[in-house]
N, CA, C and O atoms as a DFTB+ gen file, in Angstrom:
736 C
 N C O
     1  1      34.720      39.549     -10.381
     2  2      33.674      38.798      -9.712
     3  2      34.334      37.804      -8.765
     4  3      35.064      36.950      -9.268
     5  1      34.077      37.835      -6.890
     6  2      34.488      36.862      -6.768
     7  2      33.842      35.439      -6.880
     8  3      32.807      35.124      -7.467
     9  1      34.960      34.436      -5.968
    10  2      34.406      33.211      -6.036
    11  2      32.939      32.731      -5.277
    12  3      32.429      31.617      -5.399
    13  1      32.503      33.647      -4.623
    14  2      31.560      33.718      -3.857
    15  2      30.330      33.806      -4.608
    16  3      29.475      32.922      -4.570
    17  1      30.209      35.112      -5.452
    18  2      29.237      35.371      -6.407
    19  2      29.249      34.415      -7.580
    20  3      28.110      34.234      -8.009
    21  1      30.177      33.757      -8.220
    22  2      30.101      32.970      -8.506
    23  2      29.549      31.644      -8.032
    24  3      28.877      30.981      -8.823
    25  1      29.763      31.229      -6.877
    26  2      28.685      30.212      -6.581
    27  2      27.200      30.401      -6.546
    28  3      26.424      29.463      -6.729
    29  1      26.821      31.613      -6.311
    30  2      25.877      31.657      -5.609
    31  2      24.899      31.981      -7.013
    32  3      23.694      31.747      -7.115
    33  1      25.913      32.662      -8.175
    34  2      25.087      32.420      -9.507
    35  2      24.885      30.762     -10.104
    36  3      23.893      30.239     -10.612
    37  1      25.987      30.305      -9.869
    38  2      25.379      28.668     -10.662
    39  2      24.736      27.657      -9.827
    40  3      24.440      26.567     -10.316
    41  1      24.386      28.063      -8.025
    42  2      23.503      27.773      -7.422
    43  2      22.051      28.095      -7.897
    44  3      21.105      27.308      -7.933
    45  1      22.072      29.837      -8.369
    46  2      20.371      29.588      -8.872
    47  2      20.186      29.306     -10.315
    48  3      19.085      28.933     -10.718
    49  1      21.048      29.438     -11.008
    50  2      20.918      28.442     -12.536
    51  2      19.731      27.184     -12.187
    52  3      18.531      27.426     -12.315
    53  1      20.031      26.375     -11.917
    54  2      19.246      25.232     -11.937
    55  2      17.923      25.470     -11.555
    56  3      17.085      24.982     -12.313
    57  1      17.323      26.360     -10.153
    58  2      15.925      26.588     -10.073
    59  2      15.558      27.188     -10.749
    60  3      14.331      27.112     -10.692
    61  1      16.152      28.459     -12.150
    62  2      15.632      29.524     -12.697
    63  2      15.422      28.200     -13.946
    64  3      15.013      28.831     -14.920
    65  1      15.469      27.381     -14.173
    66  2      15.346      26.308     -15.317
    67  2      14.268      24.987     -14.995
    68  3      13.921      24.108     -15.784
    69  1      13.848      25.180     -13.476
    70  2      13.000      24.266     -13.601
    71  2      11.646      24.688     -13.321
    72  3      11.211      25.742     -12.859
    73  1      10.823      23.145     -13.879
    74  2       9.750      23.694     -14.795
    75  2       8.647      23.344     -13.349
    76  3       9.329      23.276     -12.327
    77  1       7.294      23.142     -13.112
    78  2       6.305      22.804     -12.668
    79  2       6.068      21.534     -13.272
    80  3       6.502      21.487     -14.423
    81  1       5.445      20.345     -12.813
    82  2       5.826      19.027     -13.031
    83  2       3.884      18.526     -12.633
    84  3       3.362      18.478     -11.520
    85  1       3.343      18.278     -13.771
    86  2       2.066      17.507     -13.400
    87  2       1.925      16.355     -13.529
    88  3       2.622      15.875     -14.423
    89  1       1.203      15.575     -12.921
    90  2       1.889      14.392     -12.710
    91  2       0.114      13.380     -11.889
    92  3      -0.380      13.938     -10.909
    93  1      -0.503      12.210     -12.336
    94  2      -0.895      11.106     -11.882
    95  2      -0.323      10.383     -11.260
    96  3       0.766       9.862     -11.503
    97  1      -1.289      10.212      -9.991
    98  2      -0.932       9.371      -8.612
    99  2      -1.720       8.152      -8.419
   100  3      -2.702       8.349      -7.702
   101  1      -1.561       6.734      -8.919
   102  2      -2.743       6.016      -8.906
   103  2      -2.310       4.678      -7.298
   104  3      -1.249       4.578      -6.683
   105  1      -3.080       4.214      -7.184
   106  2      -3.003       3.223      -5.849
   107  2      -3.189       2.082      -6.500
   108  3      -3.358       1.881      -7.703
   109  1      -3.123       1.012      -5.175
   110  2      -3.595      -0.815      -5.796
   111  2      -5.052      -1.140      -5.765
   112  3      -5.893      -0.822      -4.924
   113  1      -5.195      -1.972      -7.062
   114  2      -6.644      -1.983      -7.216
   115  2      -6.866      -3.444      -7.412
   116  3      -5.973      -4.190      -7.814
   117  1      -7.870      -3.773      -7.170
   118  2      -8.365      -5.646      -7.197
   119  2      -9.531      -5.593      -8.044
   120  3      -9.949      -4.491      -8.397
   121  1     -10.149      -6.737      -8.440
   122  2     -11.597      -6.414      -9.207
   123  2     -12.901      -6.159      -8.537
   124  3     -13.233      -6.838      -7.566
   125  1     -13.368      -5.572      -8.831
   126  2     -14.656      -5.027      -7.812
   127  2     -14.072      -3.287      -6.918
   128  3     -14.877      -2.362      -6.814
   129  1     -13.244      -3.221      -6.617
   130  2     -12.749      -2.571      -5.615
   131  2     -12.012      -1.399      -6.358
   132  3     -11.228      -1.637      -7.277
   133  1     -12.332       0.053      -5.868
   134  2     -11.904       1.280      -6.439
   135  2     -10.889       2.204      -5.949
   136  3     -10.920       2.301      -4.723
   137  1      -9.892       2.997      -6.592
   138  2      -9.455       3.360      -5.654
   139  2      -8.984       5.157      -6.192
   140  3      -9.714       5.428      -7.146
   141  1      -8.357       5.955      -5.976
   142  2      -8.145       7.281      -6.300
   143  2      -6.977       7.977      -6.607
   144  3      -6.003       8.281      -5.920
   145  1      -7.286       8.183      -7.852
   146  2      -5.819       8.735      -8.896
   147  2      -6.052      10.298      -8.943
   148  3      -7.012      10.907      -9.415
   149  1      -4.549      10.938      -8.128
   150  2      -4.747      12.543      -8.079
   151  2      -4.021      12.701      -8.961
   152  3      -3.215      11.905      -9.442
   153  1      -4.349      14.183      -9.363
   154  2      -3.708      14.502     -10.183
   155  2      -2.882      15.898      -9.473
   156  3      -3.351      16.929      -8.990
   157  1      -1.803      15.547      -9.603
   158  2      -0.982      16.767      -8.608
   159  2      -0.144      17.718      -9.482
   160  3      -0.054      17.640     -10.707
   161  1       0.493      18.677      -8.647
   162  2       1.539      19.717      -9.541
   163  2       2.217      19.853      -8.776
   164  3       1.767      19.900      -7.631
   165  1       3.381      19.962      -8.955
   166  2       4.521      20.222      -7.882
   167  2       5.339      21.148      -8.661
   168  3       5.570      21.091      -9.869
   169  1       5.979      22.494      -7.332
   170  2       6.797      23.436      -7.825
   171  2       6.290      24.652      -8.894
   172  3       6.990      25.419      -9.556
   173  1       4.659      24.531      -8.809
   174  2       4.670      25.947      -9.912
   175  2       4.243      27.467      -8.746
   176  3       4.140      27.581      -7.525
   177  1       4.136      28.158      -9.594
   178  2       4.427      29.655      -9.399
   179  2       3.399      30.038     -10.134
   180  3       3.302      29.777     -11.333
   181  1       2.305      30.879      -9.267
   182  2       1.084      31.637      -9.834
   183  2       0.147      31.394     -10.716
   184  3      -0.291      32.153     -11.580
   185  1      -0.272      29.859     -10.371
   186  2      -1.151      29.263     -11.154
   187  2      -2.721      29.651     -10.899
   188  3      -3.295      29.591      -9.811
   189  1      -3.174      29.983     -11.902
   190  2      -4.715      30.667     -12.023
   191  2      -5.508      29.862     -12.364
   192  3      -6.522      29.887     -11.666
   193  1      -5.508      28.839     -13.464
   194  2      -6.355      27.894     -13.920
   195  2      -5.541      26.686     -14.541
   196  3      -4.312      26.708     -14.603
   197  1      -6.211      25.765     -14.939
   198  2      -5.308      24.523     -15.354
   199  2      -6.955      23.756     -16.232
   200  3      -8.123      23.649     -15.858
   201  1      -6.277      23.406     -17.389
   202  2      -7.214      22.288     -17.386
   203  2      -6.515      20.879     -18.010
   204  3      -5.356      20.852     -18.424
   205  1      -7.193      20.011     -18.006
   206  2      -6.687      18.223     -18.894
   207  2      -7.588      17.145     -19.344
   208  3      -8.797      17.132     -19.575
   209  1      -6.554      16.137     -19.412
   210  2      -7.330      14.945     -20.146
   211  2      -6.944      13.996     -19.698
   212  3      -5.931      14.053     -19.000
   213  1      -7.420      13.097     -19.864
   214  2      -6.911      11.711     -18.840
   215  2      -7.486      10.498     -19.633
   216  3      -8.630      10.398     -20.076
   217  1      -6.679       9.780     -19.706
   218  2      -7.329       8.340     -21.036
   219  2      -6.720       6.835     -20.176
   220  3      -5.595       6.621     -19.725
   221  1      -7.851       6.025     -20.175
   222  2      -7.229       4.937     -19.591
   223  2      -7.507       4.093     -20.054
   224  3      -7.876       4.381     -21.193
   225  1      -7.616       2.455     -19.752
   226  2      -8.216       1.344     -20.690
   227  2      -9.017       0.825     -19.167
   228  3      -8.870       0.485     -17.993
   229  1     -10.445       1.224     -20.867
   230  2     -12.327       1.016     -20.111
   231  2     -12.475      -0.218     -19.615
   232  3     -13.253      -0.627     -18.754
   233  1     -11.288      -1.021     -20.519
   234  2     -11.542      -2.398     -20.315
   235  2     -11.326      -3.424     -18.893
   236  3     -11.764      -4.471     -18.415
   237  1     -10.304      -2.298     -18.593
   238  2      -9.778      -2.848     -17.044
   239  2     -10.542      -1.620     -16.240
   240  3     -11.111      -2.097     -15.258
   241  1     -10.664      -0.716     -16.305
   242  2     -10.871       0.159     -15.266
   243  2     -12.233       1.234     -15.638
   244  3     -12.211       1.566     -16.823
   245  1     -13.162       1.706     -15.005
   246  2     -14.027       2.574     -15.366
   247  2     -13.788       4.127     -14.135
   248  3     -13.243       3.945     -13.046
   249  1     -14.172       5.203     -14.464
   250  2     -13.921       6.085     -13.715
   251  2     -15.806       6.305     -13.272
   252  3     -16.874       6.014     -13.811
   253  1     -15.485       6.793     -12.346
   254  2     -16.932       6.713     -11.529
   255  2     -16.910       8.747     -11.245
   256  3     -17.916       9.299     -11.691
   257  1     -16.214       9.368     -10.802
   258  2     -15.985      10.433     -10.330
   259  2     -14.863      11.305     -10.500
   260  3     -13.801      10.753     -10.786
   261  1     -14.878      12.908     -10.353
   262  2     -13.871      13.746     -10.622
   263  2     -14.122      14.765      -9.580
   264  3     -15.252      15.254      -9.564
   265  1     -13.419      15.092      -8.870
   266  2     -14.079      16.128      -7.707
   267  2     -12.794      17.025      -7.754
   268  3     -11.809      16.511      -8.284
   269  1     -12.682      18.259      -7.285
   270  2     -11.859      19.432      -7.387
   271  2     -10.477      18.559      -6.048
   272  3     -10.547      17.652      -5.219
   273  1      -9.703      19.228      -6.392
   274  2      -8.483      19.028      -5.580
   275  2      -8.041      20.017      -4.782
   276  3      -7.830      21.002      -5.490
   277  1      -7.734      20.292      -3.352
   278  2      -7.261      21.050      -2.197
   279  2      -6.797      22.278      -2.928
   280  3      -7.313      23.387      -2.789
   281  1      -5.555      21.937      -3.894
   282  2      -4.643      23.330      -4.051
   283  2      -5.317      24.429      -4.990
   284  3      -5.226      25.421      -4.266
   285  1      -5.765      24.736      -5.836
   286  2      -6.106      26.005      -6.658
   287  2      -7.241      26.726      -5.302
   288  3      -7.214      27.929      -5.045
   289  1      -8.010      25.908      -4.694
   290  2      -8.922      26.664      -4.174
   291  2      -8.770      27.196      -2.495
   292  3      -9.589      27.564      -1.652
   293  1      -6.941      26.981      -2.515
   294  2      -6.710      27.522      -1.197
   295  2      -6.176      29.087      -1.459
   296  3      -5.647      29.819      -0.622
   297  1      -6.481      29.407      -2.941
   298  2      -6.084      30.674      -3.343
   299  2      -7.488      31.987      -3.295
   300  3      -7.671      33.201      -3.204
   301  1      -8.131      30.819      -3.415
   302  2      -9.606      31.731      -3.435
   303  2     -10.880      31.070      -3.917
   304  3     -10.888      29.848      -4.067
   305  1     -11.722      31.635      -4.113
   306  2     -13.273      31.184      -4.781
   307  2     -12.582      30.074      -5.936
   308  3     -11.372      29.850      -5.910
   309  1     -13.352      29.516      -6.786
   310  2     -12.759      28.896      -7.780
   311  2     -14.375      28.585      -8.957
   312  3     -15.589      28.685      -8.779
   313  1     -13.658      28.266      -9.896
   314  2     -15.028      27.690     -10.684
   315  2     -14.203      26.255     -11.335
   316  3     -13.244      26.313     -12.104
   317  1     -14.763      25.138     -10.878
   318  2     -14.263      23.821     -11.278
   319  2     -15.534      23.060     -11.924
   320  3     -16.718      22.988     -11.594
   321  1     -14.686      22.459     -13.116
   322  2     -15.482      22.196     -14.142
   323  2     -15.294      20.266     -14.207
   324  3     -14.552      20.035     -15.161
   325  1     -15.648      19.164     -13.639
   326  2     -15.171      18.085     -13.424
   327  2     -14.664      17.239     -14.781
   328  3     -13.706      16.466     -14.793
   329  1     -15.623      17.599     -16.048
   330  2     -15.245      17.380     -17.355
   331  2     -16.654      16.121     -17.824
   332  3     -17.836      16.110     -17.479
   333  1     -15.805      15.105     -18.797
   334  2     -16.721      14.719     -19.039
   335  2     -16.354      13.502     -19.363
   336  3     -15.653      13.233     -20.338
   337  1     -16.855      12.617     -18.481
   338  2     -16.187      10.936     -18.283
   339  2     -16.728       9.899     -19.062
   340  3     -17.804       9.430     -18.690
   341  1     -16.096       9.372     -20.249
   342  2     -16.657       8.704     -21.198
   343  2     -15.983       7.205     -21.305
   344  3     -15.264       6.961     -22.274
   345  1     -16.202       6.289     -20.384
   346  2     -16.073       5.052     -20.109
   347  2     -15.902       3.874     -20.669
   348  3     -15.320       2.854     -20.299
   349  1     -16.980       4.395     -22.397
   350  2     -16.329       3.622     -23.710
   351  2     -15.460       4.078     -23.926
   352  3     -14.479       3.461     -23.512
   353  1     -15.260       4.976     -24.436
   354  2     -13.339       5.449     -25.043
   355  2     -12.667       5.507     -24.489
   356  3     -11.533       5.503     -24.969
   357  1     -12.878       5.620     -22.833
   358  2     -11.430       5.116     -21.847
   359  2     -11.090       7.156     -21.849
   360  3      -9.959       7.490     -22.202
   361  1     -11.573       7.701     -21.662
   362  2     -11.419       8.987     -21.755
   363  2     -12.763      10.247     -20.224
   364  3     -13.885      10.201     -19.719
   365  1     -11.394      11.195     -20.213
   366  2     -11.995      11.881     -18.933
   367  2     -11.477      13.546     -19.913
   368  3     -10.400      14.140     -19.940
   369  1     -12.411      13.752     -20.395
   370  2     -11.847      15.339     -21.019
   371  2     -12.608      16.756     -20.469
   372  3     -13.672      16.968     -19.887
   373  1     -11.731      17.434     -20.860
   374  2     -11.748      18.874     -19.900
   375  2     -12.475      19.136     -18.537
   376  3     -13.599      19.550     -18.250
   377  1     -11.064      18.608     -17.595
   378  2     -11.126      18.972     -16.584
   379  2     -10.822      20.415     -16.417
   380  3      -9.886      20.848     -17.088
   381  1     -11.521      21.311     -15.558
   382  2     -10.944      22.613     -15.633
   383  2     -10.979      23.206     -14.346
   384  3     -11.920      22.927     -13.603
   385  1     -10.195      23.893     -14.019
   386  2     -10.167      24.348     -12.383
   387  2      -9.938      26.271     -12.912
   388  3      -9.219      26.618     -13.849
   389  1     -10.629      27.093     -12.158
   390  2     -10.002      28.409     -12.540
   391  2     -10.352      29.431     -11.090
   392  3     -11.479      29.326     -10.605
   393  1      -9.174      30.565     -10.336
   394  2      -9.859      31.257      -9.117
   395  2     -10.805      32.174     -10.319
   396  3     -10.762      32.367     -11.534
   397  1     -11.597      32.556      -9.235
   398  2     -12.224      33.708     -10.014
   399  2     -12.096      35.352      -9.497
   400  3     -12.230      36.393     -10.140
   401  1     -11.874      35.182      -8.484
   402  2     -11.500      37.138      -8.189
   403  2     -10.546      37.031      -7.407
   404  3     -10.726      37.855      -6.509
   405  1      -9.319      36.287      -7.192
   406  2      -7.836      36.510      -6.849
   407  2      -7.141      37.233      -7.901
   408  3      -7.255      37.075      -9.117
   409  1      -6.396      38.059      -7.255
   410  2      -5.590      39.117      -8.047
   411  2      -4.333      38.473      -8.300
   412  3      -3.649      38.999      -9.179
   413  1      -3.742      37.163      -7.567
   414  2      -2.425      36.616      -7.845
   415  2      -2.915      35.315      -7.918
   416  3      -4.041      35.129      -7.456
   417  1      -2.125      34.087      -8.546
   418  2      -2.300      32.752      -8.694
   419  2      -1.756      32.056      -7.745
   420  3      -0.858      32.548      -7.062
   421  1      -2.315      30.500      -7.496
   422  2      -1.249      30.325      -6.214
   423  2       0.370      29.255      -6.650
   424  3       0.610      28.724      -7.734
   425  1       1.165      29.233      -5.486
   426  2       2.274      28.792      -5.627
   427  2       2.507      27.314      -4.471
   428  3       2.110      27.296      -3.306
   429  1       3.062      26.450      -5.005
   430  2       3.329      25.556      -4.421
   431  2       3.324      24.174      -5.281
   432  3       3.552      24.020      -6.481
   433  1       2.889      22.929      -3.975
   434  2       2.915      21.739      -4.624
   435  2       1.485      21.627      -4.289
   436  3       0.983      22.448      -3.522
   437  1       0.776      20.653      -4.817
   438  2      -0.735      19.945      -4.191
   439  2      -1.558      19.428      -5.146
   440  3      -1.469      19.714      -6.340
   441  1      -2.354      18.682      -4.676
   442  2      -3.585      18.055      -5.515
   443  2      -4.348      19.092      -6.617
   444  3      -4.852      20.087      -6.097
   445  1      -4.489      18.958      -8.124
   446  2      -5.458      19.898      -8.119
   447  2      -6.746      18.838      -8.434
   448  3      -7.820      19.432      -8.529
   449  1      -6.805      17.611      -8.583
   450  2      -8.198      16.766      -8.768
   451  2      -8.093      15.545      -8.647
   452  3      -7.046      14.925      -8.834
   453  1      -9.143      15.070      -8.328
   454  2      -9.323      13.530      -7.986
   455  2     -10.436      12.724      -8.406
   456  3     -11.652      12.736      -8.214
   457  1      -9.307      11.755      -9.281
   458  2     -10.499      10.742     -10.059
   459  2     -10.848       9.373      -9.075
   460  3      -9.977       8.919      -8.333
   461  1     -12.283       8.743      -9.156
   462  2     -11.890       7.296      -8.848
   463  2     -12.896       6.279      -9.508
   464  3     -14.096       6.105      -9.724
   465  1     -11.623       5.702      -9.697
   466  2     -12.058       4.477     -10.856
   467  2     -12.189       3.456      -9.847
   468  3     -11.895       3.485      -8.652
   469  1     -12.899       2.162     -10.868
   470  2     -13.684       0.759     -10.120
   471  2     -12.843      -0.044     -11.183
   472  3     -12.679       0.410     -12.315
   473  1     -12.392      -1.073     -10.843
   474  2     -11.961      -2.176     -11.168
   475  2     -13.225      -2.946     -12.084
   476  3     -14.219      -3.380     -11.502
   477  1     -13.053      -3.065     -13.664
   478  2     -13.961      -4.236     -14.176
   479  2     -13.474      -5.475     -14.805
   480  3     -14.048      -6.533     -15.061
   481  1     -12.156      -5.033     -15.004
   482  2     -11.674      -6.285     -15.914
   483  2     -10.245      -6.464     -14.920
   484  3      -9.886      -5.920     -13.876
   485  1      -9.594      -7.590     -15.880
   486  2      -8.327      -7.810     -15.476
   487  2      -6.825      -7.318     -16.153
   488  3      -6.683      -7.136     -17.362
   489  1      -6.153      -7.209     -15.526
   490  2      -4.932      -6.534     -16.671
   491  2      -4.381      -5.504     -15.866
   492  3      -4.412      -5.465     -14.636
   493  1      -3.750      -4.467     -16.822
   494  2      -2.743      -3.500     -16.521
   495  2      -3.611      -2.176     -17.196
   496  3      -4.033      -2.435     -18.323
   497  1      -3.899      -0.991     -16.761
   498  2      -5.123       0.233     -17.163
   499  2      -3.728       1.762     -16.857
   500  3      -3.746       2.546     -15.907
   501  1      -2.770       1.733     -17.927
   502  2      -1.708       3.106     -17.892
   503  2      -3.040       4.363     -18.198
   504  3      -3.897       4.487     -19.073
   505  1      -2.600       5.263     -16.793
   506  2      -3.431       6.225     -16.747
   507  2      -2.828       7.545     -17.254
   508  3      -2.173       8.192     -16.438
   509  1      -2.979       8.057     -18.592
   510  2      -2.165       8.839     -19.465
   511  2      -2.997      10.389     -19.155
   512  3      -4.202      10.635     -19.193
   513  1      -2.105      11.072     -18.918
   514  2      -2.626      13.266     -18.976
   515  2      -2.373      13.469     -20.486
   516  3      -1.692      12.821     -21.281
   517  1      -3.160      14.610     -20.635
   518  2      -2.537      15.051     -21.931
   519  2      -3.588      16.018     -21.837
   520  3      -4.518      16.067     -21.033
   521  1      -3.287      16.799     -22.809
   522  2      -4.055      18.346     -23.243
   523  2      -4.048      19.183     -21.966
   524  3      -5.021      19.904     -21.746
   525  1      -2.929      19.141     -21.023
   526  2      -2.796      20.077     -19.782
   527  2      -2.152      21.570     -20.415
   528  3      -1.215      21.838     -21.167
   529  1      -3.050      22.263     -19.780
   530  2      -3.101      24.223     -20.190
   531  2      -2.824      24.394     -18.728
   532  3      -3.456      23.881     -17.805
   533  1      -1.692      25.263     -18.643
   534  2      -1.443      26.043     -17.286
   535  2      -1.792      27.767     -17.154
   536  3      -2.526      28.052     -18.100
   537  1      -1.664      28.322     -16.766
   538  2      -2.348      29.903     -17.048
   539  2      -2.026      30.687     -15.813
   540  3      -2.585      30.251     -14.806
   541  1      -1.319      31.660     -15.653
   542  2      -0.992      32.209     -14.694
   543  2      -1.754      33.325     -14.480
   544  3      -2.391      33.522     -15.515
   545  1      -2.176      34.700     -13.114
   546  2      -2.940      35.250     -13.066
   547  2      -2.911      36.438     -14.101
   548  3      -3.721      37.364     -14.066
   549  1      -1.792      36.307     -15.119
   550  2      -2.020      37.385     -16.432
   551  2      -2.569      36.305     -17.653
   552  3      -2.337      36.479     -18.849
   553  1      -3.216      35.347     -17.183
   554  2      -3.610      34.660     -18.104
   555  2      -2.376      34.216     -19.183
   556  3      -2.603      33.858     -20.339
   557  1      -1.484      34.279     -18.784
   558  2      -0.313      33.683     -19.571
   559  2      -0.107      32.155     -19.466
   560  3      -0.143      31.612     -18.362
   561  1       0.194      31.182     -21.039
   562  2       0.424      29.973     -20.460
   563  2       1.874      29.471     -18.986
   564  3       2.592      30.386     -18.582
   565  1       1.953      28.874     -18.745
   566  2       2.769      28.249     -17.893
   567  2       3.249      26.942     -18.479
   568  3       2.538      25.985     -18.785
   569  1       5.132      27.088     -18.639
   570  2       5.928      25.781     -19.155
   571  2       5.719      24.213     -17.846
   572  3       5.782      24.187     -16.617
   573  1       5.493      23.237     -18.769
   574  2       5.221      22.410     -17.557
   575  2       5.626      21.082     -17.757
   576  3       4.997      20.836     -18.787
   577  1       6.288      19.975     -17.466
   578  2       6.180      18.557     -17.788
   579  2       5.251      17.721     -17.286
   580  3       4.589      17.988     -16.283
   581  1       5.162      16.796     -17.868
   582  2       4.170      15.727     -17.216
   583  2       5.046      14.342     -16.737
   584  3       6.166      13.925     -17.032
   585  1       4.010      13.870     -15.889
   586  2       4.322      12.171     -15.938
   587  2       3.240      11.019     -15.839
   588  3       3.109      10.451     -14.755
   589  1       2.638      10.734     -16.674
   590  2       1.755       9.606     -16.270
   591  2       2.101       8.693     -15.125
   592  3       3.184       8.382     -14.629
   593  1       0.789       8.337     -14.839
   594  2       0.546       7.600     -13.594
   595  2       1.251       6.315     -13.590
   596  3       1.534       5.789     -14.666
   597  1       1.461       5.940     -12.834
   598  2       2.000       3.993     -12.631
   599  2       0.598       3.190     -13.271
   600  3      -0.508       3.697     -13.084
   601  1       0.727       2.054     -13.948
   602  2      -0.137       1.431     -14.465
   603  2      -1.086       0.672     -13.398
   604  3      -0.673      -0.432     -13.044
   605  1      -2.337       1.132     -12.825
   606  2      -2.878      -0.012     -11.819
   607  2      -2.915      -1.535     -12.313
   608  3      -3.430      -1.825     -13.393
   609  1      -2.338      -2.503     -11.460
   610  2      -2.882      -4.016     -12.413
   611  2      -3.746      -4.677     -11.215
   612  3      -3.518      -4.787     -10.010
   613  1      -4.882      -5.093     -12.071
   614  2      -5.691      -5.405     -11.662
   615  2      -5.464      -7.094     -11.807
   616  3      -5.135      -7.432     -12.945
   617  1      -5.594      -8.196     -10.814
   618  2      -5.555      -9.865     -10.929
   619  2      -6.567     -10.015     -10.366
   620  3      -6.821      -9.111      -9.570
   621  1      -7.383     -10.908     -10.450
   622  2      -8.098     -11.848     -10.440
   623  2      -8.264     -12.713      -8.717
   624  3      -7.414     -13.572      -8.485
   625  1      -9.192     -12.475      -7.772
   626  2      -8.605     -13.000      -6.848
   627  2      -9.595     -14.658      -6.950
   628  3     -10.668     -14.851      -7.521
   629  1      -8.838     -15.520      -6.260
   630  2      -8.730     -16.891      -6.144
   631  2     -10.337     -17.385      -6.032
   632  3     -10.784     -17.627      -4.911
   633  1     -10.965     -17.492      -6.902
   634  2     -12.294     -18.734      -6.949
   635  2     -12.387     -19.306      -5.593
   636  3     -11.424     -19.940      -5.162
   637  1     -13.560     -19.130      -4.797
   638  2     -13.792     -20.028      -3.705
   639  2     -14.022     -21.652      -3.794
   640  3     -14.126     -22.402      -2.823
   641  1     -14.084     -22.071      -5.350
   642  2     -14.253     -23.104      -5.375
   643  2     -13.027     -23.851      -5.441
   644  3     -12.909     -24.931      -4.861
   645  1     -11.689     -23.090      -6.433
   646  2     -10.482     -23.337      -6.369
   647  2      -9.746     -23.903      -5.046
   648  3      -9.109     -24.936      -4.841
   649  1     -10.095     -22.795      -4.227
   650  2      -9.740     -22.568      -2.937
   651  2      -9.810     -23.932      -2.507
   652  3      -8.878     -24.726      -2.374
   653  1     -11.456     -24.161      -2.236
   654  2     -12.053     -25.991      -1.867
   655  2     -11.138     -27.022      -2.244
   656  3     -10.687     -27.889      -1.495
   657  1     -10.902     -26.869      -3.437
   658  2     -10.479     -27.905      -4.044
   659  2      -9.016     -28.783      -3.743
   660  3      -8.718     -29.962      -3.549
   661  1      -8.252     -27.376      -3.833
   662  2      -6.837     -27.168      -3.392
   663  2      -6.523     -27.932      -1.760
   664  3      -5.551     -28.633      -1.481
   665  1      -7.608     -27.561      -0.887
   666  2      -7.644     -27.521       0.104
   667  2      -7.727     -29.217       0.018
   668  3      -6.821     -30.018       0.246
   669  1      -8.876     -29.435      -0.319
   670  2      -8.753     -30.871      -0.557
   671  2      -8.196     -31.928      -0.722
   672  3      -8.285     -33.023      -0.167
   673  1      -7.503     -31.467      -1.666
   674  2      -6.231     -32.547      -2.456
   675  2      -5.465     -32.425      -1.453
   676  3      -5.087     -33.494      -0.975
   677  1      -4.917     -31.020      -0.715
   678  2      -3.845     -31.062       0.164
   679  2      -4.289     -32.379       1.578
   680  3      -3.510     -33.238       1.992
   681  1      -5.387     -32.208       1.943
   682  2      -5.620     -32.730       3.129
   683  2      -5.661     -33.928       2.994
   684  3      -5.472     -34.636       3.983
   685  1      -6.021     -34.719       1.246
   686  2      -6.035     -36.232       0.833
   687  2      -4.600     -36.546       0.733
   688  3      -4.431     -37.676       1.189
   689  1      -3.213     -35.891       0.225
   690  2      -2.250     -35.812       0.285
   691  2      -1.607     -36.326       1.949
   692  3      -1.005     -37.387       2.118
   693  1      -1.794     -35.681       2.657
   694  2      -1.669     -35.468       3.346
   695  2      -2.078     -36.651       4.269
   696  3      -1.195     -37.228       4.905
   697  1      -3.652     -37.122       4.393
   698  2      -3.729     -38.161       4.815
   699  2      -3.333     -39.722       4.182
   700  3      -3.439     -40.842       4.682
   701  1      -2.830     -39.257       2.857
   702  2      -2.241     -40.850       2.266
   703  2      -1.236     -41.059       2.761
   704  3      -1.056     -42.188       3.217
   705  1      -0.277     -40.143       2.858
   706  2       1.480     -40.095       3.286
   707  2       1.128     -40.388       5.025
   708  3       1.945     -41.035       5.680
   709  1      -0.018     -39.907       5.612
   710  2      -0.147     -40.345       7.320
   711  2       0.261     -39.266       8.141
   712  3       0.353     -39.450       9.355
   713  1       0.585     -37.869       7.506
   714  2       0.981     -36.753       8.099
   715  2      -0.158     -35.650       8.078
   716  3      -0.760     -35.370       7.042
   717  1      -0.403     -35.062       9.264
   718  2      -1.217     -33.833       9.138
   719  2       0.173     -32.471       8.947
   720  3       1.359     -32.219       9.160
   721  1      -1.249     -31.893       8.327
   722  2      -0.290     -30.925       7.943
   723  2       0.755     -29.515       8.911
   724  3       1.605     -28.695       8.566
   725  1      -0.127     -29.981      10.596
   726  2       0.808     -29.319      11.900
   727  2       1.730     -30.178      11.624
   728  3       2.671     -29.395      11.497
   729  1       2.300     -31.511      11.378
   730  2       3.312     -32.167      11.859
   731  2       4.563     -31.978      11.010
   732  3       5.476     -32.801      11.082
   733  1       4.621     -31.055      10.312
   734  2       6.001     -30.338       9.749
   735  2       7.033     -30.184      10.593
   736  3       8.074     -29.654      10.204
C-alpha cells in the first residue's frame, strides 16, 4: 500500500465517524419581548422524519408557537405535526416532521422547526431537546448528538421612575458642587 492510499484512508476515517448534530438556537430576550429558538441539524444524510421535545423554565419564558422549519420540506410534501405546548410544565412534546411520498430522505444542514417564546419572568430559561428520533427513508433510526440551546437571560429593564430619580439626584449633585454636567 502506498503512502498515498494511506493518506487518503485516514483522511476519510474521521467523516465515516461523524455523526449528524441537533442542536437549539436561541437569541436575546428582555421582558415582554419574544424571540425564536430553531431547532437545526447539521451534517445528516437521508433524513425522512425526526421528531422531539423541548423543556424550558415556564417561569422565565412561555412558548407561544411551533411552525415547521425550511429543511425536511425541501425534500418533498411533508406532514408536520407542531406538538403540544404545555407552559405549566415548561414542556413542548412531540414535535414531528415526516416527507410523505419521497423515495429518498434529504441531506444536508438546516432548520427543521421554530419555536417562539415571550419573556414573563426574570432569570436564566436553559432550553433542553430530548426524546429526538431520526429515521431515514428505510425507516431506519439515524445516530445523532445533541446540544442544548444557550440559556436566554432575561433582566429587568430600568423603572421609569428609577430613571427620574437618578436623574435627579444627579442634577442636585451637580448643582450643589456649581457644575453642569456638559462642563466635564
Amino acid at each position: 500500500m502506498s503512502i498515498k492510499s494511506i493518506a487518503l484512508l485516514l483522511a476519510a476515517v474521521p467523516a465515516a465517524f461523524a455523526v449528524p448534530v441537533v442542536s437549539v438556537q436561541t437569541g436575546p430576550l428582555g421582558p415582554g419581548q419574544t424571540f425564536t429558538a430553531g431547532v437545526s441539524i447539521t451534517g445528516v444524510t437521508d433524513l425522512y422524519a425526526f421528531q422531539f421535545n423541548l423543556s424550558f423554565s415556564p417561569q422565565i419564558v412561555a412558548a407561544t408557537s411551533v411552525t415547521e422549519g425550511a429543511f425536511l420540506p425541501s425534500g418533498g410534501a411533508t406532514f408536520f405535526a407542531p406538538g403540544a405546548i404545555n407552559n405549566t410544565a415548561g414542556t413542548i412534546t412531540l414535535t414531528a416532521d415526516s416527507l410523505l411520498a419521497s423515495i429518498s430522505g434529504v441531506s444536508g444542514t438546516g432548520t427543521l422547526a421554530s419555536i417562539v417564546f415571550h419573556g414573563v419572568g426574570q432569570g436564566v430559561s436553559p432550553i433542553a431537546i430530548s426524546n429526538v428520533q431520526l429515521l431515514d427513508s428505510t425507516l431506519s433510526p439515524i445516530a445523532f448528538a445533541t446540544a442544548d440551546g444557550a440559556s436566554p437571560s432575561i433582566t429587568p429593564e430600568p423603572r421609569s421612575l428609577l430613571l427620574a430619580l437618578c436623574g435627579s439626584i444627579a442634577m442636585l449633585l451637580a448643582a450643589s458642587t456649581g457644575r453642569t454636567l456638559s462642563s466635564r
